[in-house]
C-alpha positions as CSV (number, residue, x, y, z in Angstrom):
1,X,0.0,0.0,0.0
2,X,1.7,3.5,-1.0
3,X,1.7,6.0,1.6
4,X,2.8,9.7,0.7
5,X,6.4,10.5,1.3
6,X,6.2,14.3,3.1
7,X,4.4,11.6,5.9
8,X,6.0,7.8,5.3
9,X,8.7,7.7,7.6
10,X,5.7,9.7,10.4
11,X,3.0,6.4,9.9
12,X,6.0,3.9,9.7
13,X,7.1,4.7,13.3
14,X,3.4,4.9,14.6
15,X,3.8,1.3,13.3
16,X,6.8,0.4,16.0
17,X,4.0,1.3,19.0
18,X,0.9,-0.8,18.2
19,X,-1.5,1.9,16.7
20,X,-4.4,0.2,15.1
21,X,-6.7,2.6,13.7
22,X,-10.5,1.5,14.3
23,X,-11.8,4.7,11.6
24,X,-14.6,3.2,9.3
25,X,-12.5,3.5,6.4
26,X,-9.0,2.7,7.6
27,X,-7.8,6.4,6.8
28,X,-7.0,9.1,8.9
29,X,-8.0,13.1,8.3
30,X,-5.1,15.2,7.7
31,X,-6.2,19.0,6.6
32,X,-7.5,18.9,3.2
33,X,-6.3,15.8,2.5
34,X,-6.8,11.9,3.1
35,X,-3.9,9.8,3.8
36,X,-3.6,5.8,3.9
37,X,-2.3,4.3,6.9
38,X,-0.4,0.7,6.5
39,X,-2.1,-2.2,8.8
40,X,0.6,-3.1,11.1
41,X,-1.0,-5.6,13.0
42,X,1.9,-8.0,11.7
43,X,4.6,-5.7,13.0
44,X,2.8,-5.0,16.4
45,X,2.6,-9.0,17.2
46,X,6.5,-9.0,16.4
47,X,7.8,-5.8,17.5
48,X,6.2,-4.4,20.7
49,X,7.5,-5.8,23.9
50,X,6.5,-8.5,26.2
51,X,5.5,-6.0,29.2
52,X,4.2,-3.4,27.2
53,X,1.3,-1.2,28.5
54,X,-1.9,-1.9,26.4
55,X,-4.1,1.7,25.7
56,X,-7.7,1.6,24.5
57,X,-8.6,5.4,23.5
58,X,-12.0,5.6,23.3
59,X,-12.5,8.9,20.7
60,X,-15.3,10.4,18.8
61,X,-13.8,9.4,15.1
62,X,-17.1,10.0,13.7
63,X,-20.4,11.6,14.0
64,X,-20.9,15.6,15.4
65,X,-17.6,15.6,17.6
66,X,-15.6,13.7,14.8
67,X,-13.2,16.0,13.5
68,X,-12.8,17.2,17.2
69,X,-11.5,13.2,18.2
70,X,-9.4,13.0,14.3
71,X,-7.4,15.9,15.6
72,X,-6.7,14.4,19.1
73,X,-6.2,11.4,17.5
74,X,-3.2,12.9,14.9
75,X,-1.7,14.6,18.3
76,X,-1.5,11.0,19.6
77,X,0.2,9.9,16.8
78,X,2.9,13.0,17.2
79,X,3.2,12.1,21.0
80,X,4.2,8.3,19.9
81,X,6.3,9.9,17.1
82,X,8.5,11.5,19.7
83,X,8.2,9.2,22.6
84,X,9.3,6.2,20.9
85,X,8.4,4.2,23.4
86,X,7.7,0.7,22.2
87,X,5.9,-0.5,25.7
88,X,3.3,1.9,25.4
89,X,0.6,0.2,22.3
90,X,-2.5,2.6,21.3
91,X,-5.6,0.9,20.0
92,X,-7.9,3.2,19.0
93,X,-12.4,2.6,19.6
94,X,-14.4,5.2,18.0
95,X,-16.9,6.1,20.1
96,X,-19.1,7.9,17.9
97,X,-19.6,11.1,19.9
98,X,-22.9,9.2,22.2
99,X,-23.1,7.6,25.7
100,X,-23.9,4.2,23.5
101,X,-20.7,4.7,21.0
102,X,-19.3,4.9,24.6
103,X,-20.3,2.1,26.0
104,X,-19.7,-0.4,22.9
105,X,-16.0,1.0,22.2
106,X,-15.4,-0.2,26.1
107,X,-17.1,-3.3,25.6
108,X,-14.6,-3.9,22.7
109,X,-11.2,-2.4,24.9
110,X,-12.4,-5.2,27.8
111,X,-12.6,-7.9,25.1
112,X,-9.1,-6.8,24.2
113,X,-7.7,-7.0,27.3
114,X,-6.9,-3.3,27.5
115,X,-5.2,-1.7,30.6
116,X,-5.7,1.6,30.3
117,X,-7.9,3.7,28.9
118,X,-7.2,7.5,27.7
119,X,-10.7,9.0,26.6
120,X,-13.6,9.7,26.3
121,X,-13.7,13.4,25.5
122,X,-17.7,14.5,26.7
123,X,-19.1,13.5,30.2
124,X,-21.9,11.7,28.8
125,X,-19.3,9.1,27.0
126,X,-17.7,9.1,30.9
127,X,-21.4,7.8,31.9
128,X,-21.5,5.5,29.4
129,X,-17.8,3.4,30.3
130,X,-17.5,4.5,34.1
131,X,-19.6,1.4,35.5
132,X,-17.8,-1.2,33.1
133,X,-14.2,0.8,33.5
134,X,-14.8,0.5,37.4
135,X,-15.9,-3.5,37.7
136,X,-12.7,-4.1,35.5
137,X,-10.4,-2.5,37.6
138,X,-9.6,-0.3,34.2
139,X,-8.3,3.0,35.1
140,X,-9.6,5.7,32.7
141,X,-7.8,9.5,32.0
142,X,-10.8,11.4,30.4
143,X,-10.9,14.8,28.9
144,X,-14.2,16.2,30.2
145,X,-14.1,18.9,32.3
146,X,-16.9,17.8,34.3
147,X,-16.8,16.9,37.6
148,X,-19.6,15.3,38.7
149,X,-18.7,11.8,36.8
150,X,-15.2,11.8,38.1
151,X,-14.2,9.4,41.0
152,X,-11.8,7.6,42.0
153,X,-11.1,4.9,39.2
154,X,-12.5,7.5,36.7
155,X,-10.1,10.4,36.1
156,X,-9.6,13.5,34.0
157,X,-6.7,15.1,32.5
158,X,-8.7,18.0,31.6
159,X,-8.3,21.5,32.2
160,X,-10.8,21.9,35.2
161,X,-13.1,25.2,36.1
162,X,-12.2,24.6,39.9
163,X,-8.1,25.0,39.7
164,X,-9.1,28.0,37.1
165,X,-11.1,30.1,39.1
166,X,-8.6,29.4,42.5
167,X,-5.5,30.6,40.2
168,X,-7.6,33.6,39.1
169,X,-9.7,34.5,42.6
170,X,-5.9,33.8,44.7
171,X,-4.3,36.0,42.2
172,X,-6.9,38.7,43.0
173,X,-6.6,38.5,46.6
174,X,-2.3,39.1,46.1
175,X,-3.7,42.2,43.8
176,X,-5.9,43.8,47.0
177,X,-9.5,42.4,45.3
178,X,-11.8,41.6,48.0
179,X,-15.4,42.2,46.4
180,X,-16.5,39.7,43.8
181,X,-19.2,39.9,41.0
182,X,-19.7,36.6,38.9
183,X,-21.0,36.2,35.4
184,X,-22.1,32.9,34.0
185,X,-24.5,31.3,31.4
186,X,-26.7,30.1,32.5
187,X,-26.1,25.9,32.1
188,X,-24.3,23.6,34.3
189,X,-21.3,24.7,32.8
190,X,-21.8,28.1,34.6
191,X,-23.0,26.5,37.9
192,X,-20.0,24.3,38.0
193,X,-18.2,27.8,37.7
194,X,-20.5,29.2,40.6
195,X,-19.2,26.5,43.0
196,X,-16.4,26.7,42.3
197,X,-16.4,30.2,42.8
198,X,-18.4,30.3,46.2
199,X,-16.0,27.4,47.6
200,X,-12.9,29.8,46.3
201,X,-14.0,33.0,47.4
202,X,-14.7,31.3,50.7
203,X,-11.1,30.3,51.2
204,X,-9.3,33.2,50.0
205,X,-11.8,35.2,52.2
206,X,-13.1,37.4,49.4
207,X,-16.9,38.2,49.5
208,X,-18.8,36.9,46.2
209,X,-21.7,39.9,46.5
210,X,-23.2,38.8,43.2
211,X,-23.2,36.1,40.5
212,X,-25.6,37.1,37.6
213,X,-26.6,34.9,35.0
214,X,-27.7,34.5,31.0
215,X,-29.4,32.8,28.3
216,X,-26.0,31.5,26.9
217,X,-27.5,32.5,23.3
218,X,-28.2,36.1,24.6
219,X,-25.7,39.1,23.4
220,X,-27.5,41.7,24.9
221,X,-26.7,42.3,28.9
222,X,-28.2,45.7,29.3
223,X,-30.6,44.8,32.4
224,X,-28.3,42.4,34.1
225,X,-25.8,44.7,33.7
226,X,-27.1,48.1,34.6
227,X,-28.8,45.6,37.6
228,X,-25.1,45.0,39.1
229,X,-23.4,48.1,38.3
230,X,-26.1,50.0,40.8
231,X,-24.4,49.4,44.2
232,X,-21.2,49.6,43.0
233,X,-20.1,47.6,45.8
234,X,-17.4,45.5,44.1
235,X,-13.7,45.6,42.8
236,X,-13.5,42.8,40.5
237,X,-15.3,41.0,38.0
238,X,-15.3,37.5,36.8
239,X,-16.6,36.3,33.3
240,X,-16.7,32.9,33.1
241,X,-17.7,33.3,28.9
242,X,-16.0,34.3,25.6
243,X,-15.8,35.7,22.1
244,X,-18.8,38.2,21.6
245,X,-20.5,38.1,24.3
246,X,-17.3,38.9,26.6
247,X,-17.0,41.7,24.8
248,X,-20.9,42.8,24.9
249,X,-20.5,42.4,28.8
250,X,-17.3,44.4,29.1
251,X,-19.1,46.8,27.2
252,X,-22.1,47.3,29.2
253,X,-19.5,48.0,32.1
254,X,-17.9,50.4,30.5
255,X,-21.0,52.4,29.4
256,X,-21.7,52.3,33.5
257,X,-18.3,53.7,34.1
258,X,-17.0,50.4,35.3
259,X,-13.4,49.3,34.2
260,X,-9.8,49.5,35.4
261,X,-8.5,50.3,37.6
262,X,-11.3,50.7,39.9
263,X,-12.4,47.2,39.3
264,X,-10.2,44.2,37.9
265,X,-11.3,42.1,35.4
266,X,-11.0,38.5,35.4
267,X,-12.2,35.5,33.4
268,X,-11.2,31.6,32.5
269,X,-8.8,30.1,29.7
270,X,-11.5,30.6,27.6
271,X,-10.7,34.5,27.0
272,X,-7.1,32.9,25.4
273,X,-9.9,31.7,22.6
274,X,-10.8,35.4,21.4
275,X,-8.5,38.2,20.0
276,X,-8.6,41.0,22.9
277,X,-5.4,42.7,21.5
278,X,-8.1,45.6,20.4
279,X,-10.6,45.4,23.3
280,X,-9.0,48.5,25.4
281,X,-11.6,48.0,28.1
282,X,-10.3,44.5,28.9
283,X,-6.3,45.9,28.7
284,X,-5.1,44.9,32.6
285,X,-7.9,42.2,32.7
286,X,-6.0,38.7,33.7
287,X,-7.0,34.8,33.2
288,X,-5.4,31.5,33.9
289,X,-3.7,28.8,31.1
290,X,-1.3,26.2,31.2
291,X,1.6,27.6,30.4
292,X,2.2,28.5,26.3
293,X,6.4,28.5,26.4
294,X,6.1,24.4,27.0
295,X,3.3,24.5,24.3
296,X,5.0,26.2,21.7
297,X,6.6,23.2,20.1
298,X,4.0,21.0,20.3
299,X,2.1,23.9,18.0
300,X,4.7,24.2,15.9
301,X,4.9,20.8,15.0
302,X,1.2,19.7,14.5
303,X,1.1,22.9,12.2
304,X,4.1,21.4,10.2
305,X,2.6,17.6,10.1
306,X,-0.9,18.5,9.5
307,X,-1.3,21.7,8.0
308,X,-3.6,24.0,10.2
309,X,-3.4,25.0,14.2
310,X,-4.6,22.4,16.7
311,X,-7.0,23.1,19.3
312,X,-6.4,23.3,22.4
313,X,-7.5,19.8,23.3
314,X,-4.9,17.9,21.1
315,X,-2.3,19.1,23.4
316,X,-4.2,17.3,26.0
317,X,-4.1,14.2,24.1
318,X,-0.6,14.7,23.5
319,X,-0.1,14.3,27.0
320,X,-2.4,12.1,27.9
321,X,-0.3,9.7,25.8
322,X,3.2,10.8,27.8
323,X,1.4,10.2,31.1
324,X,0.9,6.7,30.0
325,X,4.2,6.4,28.6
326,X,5.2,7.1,32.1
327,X,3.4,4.4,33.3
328,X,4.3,1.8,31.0
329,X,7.5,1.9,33.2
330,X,5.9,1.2,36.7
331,X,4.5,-1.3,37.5
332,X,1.4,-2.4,35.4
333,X,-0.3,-3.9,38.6
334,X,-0.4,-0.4,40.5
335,X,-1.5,2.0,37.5
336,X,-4.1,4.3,39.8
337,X,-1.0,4.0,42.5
338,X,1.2,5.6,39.6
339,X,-1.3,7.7,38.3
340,X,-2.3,9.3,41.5
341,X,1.2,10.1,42.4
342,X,1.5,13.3,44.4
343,X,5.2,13.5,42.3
344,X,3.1,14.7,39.1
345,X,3.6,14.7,35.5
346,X,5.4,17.7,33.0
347,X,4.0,17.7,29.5
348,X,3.4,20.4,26.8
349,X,1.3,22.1,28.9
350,X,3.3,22.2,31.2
351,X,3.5,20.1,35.2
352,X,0.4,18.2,36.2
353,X,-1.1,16.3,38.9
354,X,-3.7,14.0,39.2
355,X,-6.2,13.3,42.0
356,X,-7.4,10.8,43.3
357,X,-10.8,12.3,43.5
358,X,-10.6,11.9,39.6
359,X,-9.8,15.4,39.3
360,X,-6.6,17.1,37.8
361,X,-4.7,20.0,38.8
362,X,-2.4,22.0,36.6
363,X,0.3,24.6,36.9
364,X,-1.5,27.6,35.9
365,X,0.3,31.1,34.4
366,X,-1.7,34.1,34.7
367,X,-2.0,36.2,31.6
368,X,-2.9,39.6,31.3
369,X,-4.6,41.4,28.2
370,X,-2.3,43.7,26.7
371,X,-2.3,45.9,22.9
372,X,0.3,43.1,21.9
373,X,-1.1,39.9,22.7
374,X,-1.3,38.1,26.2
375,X,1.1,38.9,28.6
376,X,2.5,36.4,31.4
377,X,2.1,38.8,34.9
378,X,2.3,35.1,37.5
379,X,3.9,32.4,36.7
380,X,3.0,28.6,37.2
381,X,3.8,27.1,40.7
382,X,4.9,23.3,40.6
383,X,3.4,23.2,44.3
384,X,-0.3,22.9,42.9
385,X,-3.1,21.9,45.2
386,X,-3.4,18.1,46.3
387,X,-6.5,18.3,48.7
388,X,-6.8,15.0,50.8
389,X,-10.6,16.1,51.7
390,X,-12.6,18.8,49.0
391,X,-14.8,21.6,50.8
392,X,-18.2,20.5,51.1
393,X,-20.1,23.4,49.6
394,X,-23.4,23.0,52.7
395,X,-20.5,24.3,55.0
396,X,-20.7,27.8,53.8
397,X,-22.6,29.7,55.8
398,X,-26.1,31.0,54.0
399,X,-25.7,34.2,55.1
400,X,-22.1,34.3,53.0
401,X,-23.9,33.5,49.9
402,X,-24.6,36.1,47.3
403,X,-27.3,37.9,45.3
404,X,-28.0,35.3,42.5
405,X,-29.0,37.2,39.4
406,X,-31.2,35.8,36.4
407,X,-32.3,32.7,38.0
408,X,-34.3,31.7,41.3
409,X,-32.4,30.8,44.6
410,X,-33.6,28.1,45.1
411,X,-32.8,26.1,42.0
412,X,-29.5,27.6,42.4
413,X,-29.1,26.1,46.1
414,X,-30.5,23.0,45.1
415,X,-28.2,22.1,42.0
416,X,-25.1,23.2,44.1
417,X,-26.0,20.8,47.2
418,X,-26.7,18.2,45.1
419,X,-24.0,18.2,42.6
């Protein structure tokens, strides 16, 4: 079978680590183009070691998330590419982008007697394998970044809104910001930001006054707005949101005579997803990311390979398949032991821990909006976060909670206690 030459020598060493593609149609997405990949099941049987580690990744190769899962799955490939690591053997189960995809593609990885499993991407694919990872005694490294199907036995390597908004609210508190207003959509999404928030704010002993929130489809925040900006009774502001509704929000504060440096603006690694190089009413505003300097080759090199940007998420995946290279060396009979390790893990986004509460903390740079691009203002501290016991959110006192905005109390209250 004839594979193009700019990416022969690439597939032949994905050959040396076991990677059997499980795509429909035995090809891979690159760009604009479609490239054939040689079976190597013959080379696998006679080249990968005796004690390698065996990898089920359970992606979305097809359906709605599909090209999402073919680019995490091409920043696998790099990751093997560089690694060379012949213990570590990736078999890749598509799981179609559902909860069912999910929990077929793990049905598969058990028959196969996998080890490991790196994926799925969405927490409803994390529903679908948890209960079959679990009885198997099948470790799994996710990339959802929601918490409530993590445990311990089910884990993400995910970029977490918890460790976001404690890098951005303790970075406040350093800068002398000790009044809080919060802006979320209004999904669980945002109310995974607005525990997060009341359980940061709470430790850092800043005072959350208000946390307003929106129809995520909205671009006009003129009422909830003008609503906040009454009292006047705060010095920073969080937006947990992006992209043009950010910048409508920003806005509206500006119109009230809100903005720097009377009040600080903060927001989530989602801002590092919109150009603010021009929005001079967010210049001085700040927001946590992995850091970019350990990224920058890993960029560069899926650019080179594959012919457009990745997303963040391939880095991830990149990692995800370093971590288990890592582990391939341990032993194979104490992988949530490894995995759990208080020690951590350094990849192209930089050092990384995992919990054993499934959870993941990262080493998180804060960036600050500038003319020029974003500019590092705190750097990453290796000594991130490795809670024995998390806050139990009933423990905050009610009178310590703040005005909620846009949505009744009580549904609020009740989807925090029981989430």
């Amino acid at each position: 079978m004839q594979v193009l030459k700019k990416i022969a020598m690439f597939f032949l060493m994905l050959g040396l680590f076991g990677c059997n593609s499980r795509l429909t149609d035995n090809r891979i997405e690159l760009s604009d183009y479609k490239y054939e990949i040689i079976d190597y099941d013959v080379i696998n049987s006679e080249m990968v070691e005796e004690d390698s580690l065996n990898v089920a990744v359970l992606l979305p190769l097809t359906g709605d998330t599909g090209n999402i899962g073919l680019g995490m799955q091409n920043a696998m490939f790099m990751a093997l590419d560089d690694l060379k690591n012949s213990k570590v053997v990736l078999k890749f189960y598509d799981t179609k982008g559902t909860k069912e995809g999910a929990q077929s593609a793990i049905k598969q990885a058990i028959n196969d007697k996998q080890q490991l499993i790196l994926g799925p991407l969405t927490n409803k694919e994390v529903e679908g394998v948890a209960s079959s990872a679990l009885s198997n005694n099948i470790p799994v490294v996710s990339f959802t970044t929601s918490p409530q199907v993590l445990q311990n036995g089910i884990y993400s390597i995910g970029l977490l809104n918890e460790e976001q908004i404690e890098r951005a609210l303790s970075y406040a508190k350093k800068e002398n910001r000790n009044r809080l207003v919060l802006l979320v959509p209004d999904n669980n999404g945002g109310l995974n930001v607005v525990k997060s928030a009341l359980m940061s704010s709470f430790n850092n002993n800043i005072t959350l006054t208000k946390v307003g929130f929106y129809n995520q489809d909205t671009v006009d925040f003129t009422s909830l707005v003008n609503t906040i900006s009454q009292a006047k009774d705060f010095d920073a502001v969080l937006i947990a949101d992006s992209g043009n509704r950010l910048k409508s929000i920003v806005s509206m504060f500006a119109y009230n005579d809100i903005m720097y440096p009377d009040v600080l603006f903060l927001g989530t690694s989602a801002w590092d997803n919109t150009n603010l190089s021009k929005e001079t009413i967010l210049y001085h505003g700040v927001y946590p990311m992995v850091s970019k300097s350990y990224g920058e080759y890993f960029t560069k090199k899926y650019k080179d390979i594959f012919g457009e940007y990745p997303k963040s998420i391939y880095s991830v995946a990149y990692d995800s398949v370093l971590l288990a290279s890592v582990l391939s060396a341990k032993s194979h009979d104490n992988l949530e032991e490894n995995l759990t390790s208080k020690s951590g893990f350094i990849g192209v986004n930089g050092y990384f821990k995992i919990l054993p509460t499934g959870e993941s903390r990262h080493s998180l740079e804060m960036y600050e909006v500038t003319p020029n691009g974003p500019k590092v203002v705190s750097k990453g501290d290796k000594n991130v976060d490795y809670p024995e016991n998390q806050m139990d959110i009933r423990y905050i006192p009610y009178d310590s909670l703040p005005e909620f905005l846009g949505k009744k109390n009580d549904d609020v209250l009740q989807w925090l206690y029981n989430n």
